[in-house]
C-alpha positions, 0 to 999 in steps of 0.5 A: 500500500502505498503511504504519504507523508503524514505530520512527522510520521507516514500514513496509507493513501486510503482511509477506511470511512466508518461512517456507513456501520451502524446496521452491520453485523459483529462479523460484516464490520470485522469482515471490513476491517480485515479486509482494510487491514489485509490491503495495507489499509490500517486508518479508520476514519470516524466522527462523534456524529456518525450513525444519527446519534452520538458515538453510534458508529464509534460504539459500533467499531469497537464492539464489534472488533473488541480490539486487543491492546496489541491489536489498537496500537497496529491501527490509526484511529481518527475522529472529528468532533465539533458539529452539534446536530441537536442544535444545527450548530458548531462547537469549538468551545473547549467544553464541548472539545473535552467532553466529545473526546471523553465520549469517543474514548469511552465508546471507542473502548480506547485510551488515545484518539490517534488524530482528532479533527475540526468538523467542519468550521464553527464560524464562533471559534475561539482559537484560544479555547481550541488550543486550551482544549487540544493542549490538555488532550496532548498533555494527558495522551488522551490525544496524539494529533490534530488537523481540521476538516473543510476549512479554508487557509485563512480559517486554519491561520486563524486557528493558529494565531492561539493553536501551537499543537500541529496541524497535520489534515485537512478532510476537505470533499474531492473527486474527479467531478467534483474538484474545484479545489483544483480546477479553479487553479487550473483555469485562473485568470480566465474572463467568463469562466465559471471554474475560474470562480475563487471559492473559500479564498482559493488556494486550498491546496497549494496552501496545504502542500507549503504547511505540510497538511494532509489533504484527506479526500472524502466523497472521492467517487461523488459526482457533486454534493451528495448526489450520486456517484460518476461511476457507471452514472450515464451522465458521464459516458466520455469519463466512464470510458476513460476510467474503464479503459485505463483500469484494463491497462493497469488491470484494476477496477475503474473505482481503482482508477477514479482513487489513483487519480486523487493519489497521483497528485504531488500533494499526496493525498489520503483518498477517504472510503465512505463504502462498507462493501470489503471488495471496494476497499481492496479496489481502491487499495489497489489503485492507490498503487497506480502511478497514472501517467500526467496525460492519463490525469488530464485526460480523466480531468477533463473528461470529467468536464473541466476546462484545460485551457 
């Protein structure tokens, strides 16, 4: 499996998304696991929110693996807090910080969160309750790293203006189709043009890639926000064709190939699964592998529908 950099330390280039585990069974959750585990896939990504309550998911993971001592320190275990659905607010205090790591702790059945993300950006932070939280989690070892998710450079600039701990990712939404993170880029400086359109204050990427954060690509085979996948979808017959294509010549699936077009970028992402299927694991763990070649990116960039100037 291949790895990337990842704070001071190296990762896999997929992450195992725990989102979608609620109503599977003890066996089809270790079965997933042991998959995961069997490619080279040893990161399981989670959030307090997962499974319509808090800590479902969480709760569900660990009891359905009942992981040894030995077992946990083989794995990375990431969660996010921050998003209060009761409320349909955000949270950054550090009460609400300290009191969502204790109830992932506990329903992870852990004594360490390996990396505790920002879930998604509270338009109330204080950067300074932030850094109070995140210094006693590192202080106590409840917590060994931190990062954000979907937040924009000056929103991670302003986190640290108090925040000394690192911060090592980013899981912001990423797909062939869906890419304006990079698309934008790539068309700047052009008149008229909608992908050339700066968003969240542009530059997310390169911004990540100078301060050494791991971009994590959620959603990475969603044609738009939640809308259905690209793959086998008939409103993309040109990128389909492409991608099935090039997945004869690497001999992968296209969902192979639709991972190793995010992990081919020289900013050396993590492609993060939302699947629950093993076999889809152990497919994109196989395309991650895949070393596309630049005309073979642009060539799935721009049947995807984007502009190559």
């Amino acid at each position: 499996m291949k790895t990337v950099p990842f704070g001071s330390e190296t990762a896999p280039a997929v992450i195992a998304g725990m989102m979608r585990i609620p109503d599977k069974t003890d066996a089809e959750v270790r079965e997933l696991y042991d998959t995961a585990r069997e490619a080279g896939v040893d990161f399981f990504d989670h959030a307090d929110i997962y499974g319509g309550a808090m800590h479902v998911c969480e709760d569900r993971f660990a009891s359905a693996l009942n992981l040894s001592t030995a077992e946990r320190s083989e794995i990375t275990i990431q969660t996010k807090a921050g998003i209060v659905p009761e409320h349909q607010m955000f949270d950054f205090s550090y009460e609400h910080l300290i009191a969502q790591v204790e109830g992932s702790l506990k329903a992870l059945r852990t004594d360490y969160i390996d990396v505790l993300l920002l879930h998604r950006p509270d338009a109330l932070v204080e950067p300074e309750e932030v850094a109070r939280a995140f210094d006693e989690l590192s202080a106590s070892g409840k917590v060994r790293a931190f990062g954000v998710s979907n937040h924009t450079p000056r929103q991670i600039d302003l986190l640290r203006t108090a925040v000394t701990q690192p911060l090592i990712a980013n899981q912001l939404q990423l797909s062939i189709t869906h890419s304006p993170i990079i698309a934008q880029g790539v068309a700047a400086n052009m008149d008229g043009a909608v992908q050339s359109v700066v968003l969240d204050g542009g530059g997310i990427v390169d911004y990540c890639r100078i301060n050494g954060i791991t971009i994590q690509a959620w959603s990475p085979f969603q044609a738009g926000f939640f809308n259905g996948v690209f793959l086998d979808n008939p409103d993309y017959p040109e990128l389909n064709a492409v991608l099935k294509r090039l997945a004869a010549k690497y001999d992968v699936t296209p969902l192979g190939i639709a991972t190793a077009w995010i992990t081919r970028h020289p900013a050396k992402m993590q492609v993060v699964l939302g699947t629950t299927t093993p076999q889809r694991v152990a497919d994109a763990a196989a395309g991650a592998d895949v070393e596309l070649t630049r005309p073979e990116w642009y060539e799935l960039f721009r049947t995807a529908g984007h502009i190559v100037p």
